[in-house]
C-alpha positions as MATLAB code, in Angstrom:
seq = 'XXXXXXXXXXXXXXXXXXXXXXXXXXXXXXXXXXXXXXXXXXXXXXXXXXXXXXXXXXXXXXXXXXXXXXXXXXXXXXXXXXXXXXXXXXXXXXXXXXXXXXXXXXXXXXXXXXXXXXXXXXXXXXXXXXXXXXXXXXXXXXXXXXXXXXXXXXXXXXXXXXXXXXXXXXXXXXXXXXXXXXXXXXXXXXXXXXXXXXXXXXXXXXXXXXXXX';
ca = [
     -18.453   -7.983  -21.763;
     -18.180   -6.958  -18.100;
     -14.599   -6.929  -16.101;
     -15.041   -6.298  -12.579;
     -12.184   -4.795  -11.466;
     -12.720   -6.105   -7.918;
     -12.172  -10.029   -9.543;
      -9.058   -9.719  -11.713;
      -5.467   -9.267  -11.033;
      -4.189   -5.421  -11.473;
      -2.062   -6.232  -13.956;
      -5.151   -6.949  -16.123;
      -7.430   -3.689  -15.129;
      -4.332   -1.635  -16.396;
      -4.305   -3.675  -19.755;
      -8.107   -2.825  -20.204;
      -7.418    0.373  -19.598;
      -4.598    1.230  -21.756;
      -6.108   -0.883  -24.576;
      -9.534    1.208  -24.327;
      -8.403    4.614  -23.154;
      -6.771    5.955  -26.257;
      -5.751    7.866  -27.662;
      -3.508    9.323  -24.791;
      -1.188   12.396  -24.986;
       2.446   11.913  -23.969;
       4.434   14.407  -22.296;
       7.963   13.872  -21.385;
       8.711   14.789  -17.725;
      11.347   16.809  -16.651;
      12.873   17.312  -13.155;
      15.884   18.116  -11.705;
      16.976   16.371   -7.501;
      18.457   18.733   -5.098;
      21.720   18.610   -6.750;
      20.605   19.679   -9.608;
      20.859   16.124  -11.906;
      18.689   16.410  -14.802;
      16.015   13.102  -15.026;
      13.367   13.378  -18.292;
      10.888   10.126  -18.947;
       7.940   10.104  -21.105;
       4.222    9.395  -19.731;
       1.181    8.784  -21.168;
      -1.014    8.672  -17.949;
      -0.956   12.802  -18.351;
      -3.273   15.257  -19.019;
      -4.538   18.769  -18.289;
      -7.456   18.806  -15.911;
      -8.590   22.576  -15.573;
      -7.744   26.085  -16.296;
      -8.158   28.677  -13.226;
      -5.279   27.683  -12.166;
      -4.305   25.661  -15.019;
      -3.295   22.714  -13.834;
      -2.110   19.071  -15.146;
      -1.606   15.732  -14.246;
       0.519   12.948  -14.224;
       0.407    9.572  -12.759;
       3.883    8.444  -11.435;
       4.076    5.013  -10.893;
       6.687    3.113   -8.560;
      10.500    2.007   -9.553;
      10.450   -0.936   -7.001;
       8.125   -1.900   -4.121;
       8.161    1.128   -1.521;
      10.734    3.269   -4.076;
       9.744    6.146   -6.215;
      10.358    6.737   -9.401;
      13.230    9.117  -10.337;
      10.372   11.472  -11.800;
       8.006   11.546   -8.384;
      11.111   11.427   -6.044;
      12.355   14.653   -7.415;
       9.156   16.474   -7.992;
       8.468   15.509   -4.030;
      12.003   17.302   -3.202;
      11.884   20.159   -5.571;
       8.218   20.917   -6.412;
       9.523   21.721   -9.664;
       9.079   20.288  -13.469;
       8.773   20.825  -17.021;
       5.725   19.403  -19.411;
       6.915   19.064  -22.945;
       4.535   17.036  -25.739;
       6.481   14.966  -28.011;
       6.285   15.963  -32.060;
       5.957   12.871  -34.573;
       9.872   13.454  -35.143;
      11.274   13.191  -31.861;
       9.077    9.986  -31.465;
      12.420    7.518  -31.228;
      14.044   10.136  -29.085;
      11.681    9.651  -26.756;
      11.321    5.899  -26.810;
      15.396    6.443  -25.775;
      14.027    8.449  -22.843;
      11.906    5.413  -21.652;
      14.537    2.987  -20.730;
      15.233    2.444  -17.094;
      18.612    3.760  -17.050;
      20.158    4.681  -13.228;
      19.626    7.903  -12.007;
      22.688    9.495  -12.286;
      22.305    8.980  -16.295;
      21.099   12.158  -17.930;
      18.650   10.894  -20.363;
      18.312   13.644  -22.726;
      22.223   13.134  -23.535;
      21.187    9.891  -24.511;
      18.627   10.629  -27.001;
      20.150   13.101  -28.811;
      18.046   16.164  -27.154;
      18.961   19.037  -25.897;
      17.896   20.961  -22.730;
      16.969   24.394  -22.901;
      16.830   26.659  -19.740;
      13.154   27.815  -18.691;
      11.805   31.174  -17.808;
      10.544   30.585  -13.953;
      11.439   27.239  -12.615;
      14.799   25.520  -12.139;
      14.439   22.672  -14.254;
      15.201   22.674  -18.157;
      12.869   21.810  -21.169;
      13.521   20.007  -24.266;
      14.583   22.074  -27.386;
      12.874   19.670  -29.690;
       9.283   19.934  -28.033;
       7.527   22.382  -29.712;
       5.271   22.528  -26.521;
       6.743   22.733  -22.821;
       5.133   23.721  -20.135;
       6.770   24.979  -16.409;
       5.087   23.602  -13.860;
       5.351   23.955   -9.685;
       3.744   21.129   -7.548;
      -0.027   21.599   -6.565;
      -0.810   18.107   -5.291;
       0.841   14.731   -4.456;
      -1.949   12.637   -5.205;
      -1.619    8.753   -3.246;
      -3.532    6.324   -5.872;
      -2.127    2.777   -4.972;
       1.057    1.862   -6.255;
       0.996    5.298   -8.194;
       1.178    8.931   -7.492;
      -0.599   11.466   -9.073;
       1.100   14.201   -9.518;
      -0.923   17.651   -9.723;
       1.419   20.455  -11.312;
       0.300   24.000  -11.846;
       1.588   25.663  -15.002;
       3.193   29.157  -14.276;
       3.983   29.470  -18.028;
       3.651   27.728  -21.284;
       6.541   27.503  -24.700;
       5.063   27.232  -28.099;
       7.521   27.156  -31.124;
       7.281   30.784  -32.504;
       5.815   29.312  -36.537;
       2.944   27.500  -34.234;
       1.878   30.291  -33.189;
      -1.031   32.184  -35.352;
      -1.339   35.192  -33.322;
       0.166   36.048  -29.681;
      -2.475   38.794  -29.401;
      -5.393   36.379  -29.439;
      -3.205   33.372  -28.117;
      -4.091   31.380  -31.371;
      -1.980   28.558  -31.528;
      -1.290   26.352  -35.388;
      -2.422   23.174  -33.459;
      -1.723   20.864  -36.500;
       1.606   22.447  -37.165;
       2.948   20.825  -33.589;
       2.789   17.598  -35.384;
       2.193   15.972  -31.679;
       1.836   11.952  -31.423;
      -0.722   10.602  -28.458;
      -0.282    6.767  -26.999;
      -2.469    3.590  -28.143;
      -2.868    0.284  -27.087;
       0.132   -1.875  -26.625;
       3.764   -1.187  -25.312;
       4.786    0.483  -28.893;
       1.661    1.632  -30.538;
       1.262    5.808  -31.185;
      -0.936    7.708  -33.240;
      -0.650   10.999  -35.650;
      -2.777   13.839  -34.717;
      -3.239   14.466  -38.375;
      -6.211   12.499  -38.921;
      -8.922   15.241  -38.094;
     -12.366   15.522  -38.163;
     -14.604   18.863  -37.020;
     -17.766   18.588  -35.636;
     -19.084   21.726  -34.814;
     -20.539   22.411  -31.128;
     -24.482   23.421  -31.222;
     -26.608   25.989  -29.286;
     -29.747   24.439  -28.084;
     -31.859   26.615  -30.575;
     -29.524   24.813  -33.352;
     -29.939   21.341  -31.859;
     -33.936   22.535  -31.362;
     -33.746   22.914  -35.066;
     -32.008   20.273  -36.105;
     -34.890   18.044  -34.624;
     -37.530   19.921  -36.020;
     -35.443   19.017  -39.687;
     -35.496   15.765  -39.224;
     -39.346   14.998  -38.522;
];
């Protein structure tokens, strides 16, 4: 079945899409305003999107018409914020992190985490994330009622027993125990439910054809 996006309402294009886009990491957000008060809130519109300079993505969307989030309006001040992917067991912790408390609320306090300091950027990450990664601003992307916010990552925090060897930068992927976004306003997924499918050089594919005649 067709939708054209240029015939329905907006508030139906985003339900196609979050219904049929999945599954979606989520990364809880980090930032810090000019007087240094701490704001974290999970996303799922995030992802990385290349790797000389690394750099990620997240798409901020608006508090009220004309208003920024807490999240956008502090990474526009300070150009500063920390990435950290949510394990299976901090998954209620961050659902805590997703109501629309007032800005002067620290929402880690009210979760239960706990903010650690980070290595090269002024604000914190999250204890409990097994991944975080610091990140200074690259891009303020305009997209509609959303902003897309580009962040390059000066450095990356992996939990020391998911990490297989420094050396070779071998990382126990399964071991994070991360959960990704589906369909629905409180629908997630395991990452434990793997499958491997090895990638082919075109002699192999070549060969794999000649097999099957």
């Amino acid at each position: 079945m067709l939708f054209d996006f240029s015939q329905i309402a907006p508030q139906d294009a985003y339900k196609l899409v979050v219904s049929s886009v999945v599954p979606r990491p989520i990364a809880w957000v980090v930032t810090q305003d000019a007087a240094g008060v701490v704001n974290a809130a999970p996303y799922s519109f995030f992802n990385a999107f290349s790797d000389n300079p690394v750099v990620v993505g997240i798409g901020c969307g608006p508090k009220a018409p004309g208003a920024l989030k807490d999240t956008a309006a502090n990474i526009k001040e300070t150009g500063q914020f920390t990435v950290c992917l949510v394990p299976e067991q901090a998954i209620h912790a961050m659902n805590a992190t997703a109501v629309d408390f007032a800005p002067e609320v620290d929402e880690l306090k009210e979760a239960g985490l706990t903010a650690l300091p980070s290595a090269k950027i002024r604000p914190p990450r999250i204890a409990e994330s097994p991944v975080a990664l610091e990140c200074e601003t690259f891009q303020l992307v305009p997209a509609g009622r959303h902003t897309i916010v580009l962040g390059k990552v000066l450095a990356i925090h992996i939990k020391d027993d998911c990490v297989l060897d420094a050396a070779k930068c071998y990382v126990d992927t399964p071991k994070l125990n991360l959960v990704g976004r589906m369909h629905g306003r409180g629908w997630y997924t395991r990452t434990t439910d793997r499958l491997e499918v090895p990638r082919m050089t075109v002699a192999e594919w070549e060969a794999k054809k000649k097999a099957a005649e």
